[in-house]
N, C-alpha and C positions, 0 to 999 in steps of 0.2 A: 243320282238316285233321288228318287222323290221321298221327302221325310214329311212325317204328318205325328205331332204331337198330343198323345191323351191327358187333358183335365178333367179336372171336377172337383163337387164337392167328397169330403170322405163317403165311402160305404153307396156309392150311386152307380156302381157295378164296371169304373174301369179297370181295377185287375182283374175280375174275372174276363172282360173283353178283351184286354189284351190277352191273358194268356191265352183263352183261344183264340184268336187270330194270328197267334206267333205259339203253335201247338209246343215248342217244345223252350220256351222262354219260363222260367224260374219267378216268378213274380208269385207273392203269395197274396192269395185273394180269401181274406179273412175277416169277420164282422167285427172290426174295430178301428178307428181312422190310424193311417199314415204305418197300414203292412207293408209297404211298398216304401221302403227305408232309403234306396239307392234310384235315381231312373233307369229304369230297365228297359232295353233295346234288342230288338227284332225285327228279322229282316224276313220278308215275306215272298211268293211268287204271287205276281197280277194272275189273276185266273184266264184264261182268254181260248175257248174253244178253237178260234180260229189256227192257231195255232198246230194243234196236232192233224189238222187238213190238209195244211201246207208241209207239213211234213211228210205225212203220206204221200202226196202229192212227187214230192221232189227226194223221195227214200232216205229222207236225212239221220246220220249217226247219231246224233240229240238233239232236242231242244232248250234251247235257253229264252225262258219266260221272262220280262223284264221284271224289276222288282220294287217294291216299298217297304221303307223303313218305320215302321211305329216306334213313338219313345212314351213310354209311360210314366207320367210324373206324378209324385206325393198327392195324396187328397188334399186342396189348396181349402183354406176358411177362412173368415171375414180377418181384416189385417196380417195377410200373409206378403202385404208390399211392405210392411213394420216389420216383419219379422215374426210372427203370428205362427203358431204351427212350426211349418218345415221353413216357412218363408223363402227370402229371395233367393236364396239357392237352389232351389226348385223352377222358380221363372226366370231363372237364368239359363237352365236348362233348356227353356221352350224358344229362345231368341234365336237358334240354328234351324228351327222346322221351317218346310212352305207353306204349311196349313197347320191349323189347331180344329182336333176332333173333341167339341167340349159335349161330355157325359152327361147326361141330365137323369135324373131319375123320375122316372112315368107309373111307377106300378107300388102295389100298395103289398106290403109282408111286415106285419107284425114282430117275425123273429129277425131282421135286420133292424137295426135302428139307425133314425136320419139325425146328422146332427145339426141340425134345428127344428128339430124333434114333431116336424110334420112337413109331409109334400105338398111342394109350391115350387113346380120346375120355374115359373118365371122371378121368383123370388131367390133361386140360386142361380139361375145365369144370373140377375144382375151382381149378385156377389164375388161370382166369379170376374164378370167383365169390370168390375170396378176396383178389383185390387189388380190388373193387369195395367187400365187406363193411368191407376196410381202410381202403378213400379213405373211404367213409359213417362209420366209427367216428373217423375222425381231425375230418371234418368238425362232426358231433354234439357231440363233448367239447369243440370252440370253440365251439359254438354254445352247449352246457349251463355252462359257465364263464360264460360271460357273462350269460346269464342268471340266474346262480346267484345274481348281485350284486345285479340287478334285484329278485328274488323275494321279499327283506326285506320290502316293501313295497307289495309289487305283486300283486297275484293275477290279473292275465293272465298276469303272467308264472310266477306260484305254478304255475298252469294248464299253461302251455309244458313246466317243467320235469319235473312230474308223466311226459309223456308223450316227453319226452326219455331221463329214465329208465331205461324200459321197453324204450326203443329201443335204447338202452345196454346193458343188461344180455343183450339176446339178440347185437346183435353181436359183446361182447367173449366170447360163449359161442361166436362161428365161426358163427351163421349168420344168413339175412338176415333184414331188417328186415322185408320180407313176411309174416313169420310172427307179427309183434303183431297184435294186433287191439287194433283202435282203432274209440272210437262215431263219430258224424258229427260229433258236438262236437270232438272230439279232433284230427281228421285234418284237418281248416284250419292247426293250431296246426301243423305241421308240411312243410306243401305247399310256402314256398319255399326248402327245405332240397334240393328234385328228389330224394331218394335214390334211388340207382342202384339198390340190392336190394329196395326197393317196389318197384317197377316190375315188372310182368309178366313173365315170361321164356318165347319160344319157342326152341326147340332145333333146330334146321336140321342135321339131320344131310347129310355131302355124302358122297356115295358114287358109284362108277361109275356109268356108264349099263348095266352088267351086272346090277346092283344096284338099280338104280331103285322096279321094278315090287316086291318083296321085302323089300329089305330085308338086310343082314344080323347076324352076331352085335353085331358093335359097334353097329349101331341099337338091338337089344335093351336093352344095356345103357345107352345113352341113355333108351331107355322107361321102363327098370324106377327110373334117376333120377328121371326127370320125375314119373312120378307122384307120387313120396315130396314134390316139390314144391310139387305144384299148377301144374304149367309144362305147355306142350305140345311135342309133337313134330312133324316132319314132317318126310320125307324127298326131299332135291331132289338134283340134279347138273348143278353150276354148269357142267359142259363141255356136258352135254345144252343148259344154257339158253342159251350161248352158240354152239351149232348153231343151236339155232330162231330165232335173231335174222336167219339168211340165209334162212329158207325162205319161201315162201307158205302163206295160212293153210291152202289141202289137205294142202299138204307136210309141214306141222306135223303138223295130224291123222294124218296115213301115219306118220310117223315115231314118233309118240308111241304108235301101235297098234300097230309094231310092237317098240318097247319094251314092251309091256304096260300103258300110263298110257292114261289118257283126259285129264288136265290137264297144262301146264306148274307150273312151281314156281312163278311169280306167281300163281298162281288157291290151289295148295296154302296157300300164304304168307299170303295175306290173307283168306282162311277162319279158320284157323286163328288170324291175329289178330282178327277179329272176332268169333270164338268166344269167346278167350281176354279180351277187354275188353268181352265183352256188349254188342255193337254189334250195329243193325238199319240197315236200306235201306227207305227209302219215296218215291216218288215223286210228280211233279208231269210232268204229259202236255197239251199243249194245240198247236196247232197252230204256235205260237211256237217251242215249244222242248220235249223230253222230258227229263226232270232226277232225276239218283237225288240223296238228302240221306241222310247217316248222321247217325245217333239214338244214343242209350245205349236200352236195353232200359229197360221202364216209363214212358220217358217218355211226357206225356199229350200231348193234342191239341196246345195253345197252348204247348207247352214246343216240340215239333216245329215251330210255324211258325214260335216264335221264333231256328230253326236256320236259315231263310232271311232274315230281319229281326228287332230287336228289335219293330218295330212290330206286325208282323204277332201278336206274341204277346200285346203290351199292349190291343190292341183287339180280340184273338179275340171272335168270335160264334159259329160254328160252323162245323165242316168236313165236307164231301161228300165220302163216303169209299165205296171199291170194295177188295173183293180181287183182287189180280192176277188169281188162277186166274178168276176170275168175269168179272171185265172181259173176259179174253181168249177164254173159252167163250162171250160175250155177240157179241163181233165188235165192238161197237162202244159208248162210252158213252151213249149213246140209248136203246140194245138194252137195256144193263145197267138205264136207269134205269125203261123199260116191265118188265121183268122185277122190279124190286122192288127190285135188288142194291145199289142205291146209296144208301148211309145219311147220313141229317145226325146227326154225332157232337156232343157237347157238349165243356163244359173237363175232365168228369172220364174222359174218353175214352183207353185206357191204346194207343197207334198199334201195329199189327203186322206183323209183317215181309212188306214187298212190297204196303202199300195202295199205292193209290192215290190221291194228296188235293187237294182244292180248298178253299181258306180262305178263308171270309166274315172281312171285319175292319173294323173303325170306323178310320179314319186320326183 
């Protein structure tokens, strides 16, 4: 399951986003930093239209939507790799996610107070990203000392240190560890370290509901970071997403059109992280059940079944494969496979986003 971690600074509207986003998640979202005493988790459904198509389609008993998990962590502030605030027991928290969804605050209300007591989102990302960069350098330098002893001797660990390093030398230069490049060899040697600043970064600007559909300067300035990152952006309004949590899904629609949105911030959200980690949706449709499974981009046929079972992957033979668009211009799998549309793929089959699949396998 795909885990995606909320920071920020106190009072910049992560617990109200989380709790809407995970409608029935306990997180109190309160104008005073560190309401959110415990990390609180929630486990969400990807929204995916396509979804209830392919069900009709093929009369299935339910659907099972694939899902993400949000972890919501303490309002983090300046020396919170010290110990500061909630501290590292907080960013220790965030070393299990794939992605970090950092909160930024874009909108101006006099009755919330910021604590540094005026908006400046580029002034609290770097506060944010600099007590992360600290907890990973403090973390690293234990990790590379020990290793250092090892290495006499040892050329795993010759290995390890080589790419400790590296990772060293760009954090104690301020920035993150995302920016080594490291081979496929390398990057194992490193994996159960979690570093916070590998990790993907989206940027959740929150702005009014005035601001929604736009954007403003402070989002800019958000963008014109992000790229310099390789991070993304996206613009939500945690008060907007904690309205839609009363409405009906019309009401939703009405309300979001007349905002100027066509999506809430969960759909923006998770786009946006599937983009951001090269993630794909492929399906399984039978009259049992219709089922979306997330992939990594490339992966091949038997890598994909082995996301529903190991077995399913160890005994691939072949999988029966539709495009969504086809299946559904088809009416029906039948239709598609009179029509041609239905292909038997083999192992070196690279899956694309929105098949359709059925897997031959040897038990």
């Amino acid at each position: 399951m795909l885990r995606a971690g909320i920071v920020g600074l106190p009072n910049v509207g992560k617990s109200t986003l989380f709790n809407a986003l995970v409608a029935n998640a306990k997180a109190e979202a309160a104008n005073f930093p560190f309401c959110t005493i415990e990390p609180n988790v929630g486990v969400v459904s990807v929204p995916d239209e396509r979804l209830q198509v392919l069900s009709d389609l093929a009369k299935s008993k339910q659907i099972v939507p694939t899902r993400v998990e949000f972890v919501d962590i303490a309002g983090l502030v300046k020396g919170a790799s010290k110990g500061e605030g909630l501290g590292n027991q907080f960013l220790a928290n965030i070393r299990e996610v794939d992605a970090i969804v950092h909160v930024v605050r874009c909108f101006e209300n006099d009755d919330i107070i910021h604590v540094s007591g005026s908006i400046d989102p580029i002034r609290d990302i770097e506060i944010i990203n600099l007590e992360l960069i600290l907890s990973d350098l403090a973390q690293v330098e234990r990790r590379a000392d020990r290793v250092r002893k090892q290495a006499r001797a040892n050329k795993e660990a010759q290995a390890e240190l080589v790419v400790l390093e590296k990772i060293l030398a760009v954090l104690e230069d301020g920035r993150p560890a995302r920016q080594v490049s490291l081979t496929e060899e390398e990057e194992p040697l490193i994996a159960t370290l979690g570093l916070l600043t590998r990790k993907r970064m989206i940027y959740a600007t929150n702005v009014s509901e005035d601001d929604l559909a736009t954007g403003n300067s402070w989002v800019e300035q958000v963008r014109e970071l992000a790229k310099t990152e390789n991070a993304q952006t996206v613009i939500i309004s945690a008060q907007v997403e904690a309205e839609l949590i009363e409405l009906s899904d019309e009401e939703r629609t009405d309300f979001l059109d007349s905002l100027g949105v066509t999506e809430g911030g969960l759909k923006s959200l998770i786009r946006a992280t599937y983009d951001l980690l090269g993630l794909r949706t492929y399906f399984t449709s039978g009259e049992k059940e219709t089922r979306a499974w997330t992939i990594h981009a490339g992966m091949t046929a038997p890598q994909a079944a082995g996301v529903i079972h190991s077995d399913f992957e160890r005994g691939f033979i072949r999988a029966e494969t539709v495009a969504y668009a086809d299946l559904v211009a088809a009416g029906s799998l039948s239709a598609a496979k009179e029509k041609g549309l239905v292909r038997s793929e083999g192992k070196e089959y690279v899956v694309q986003e929105g098949d359709v699949m059925l897997f031959r396998f040897n038990v």
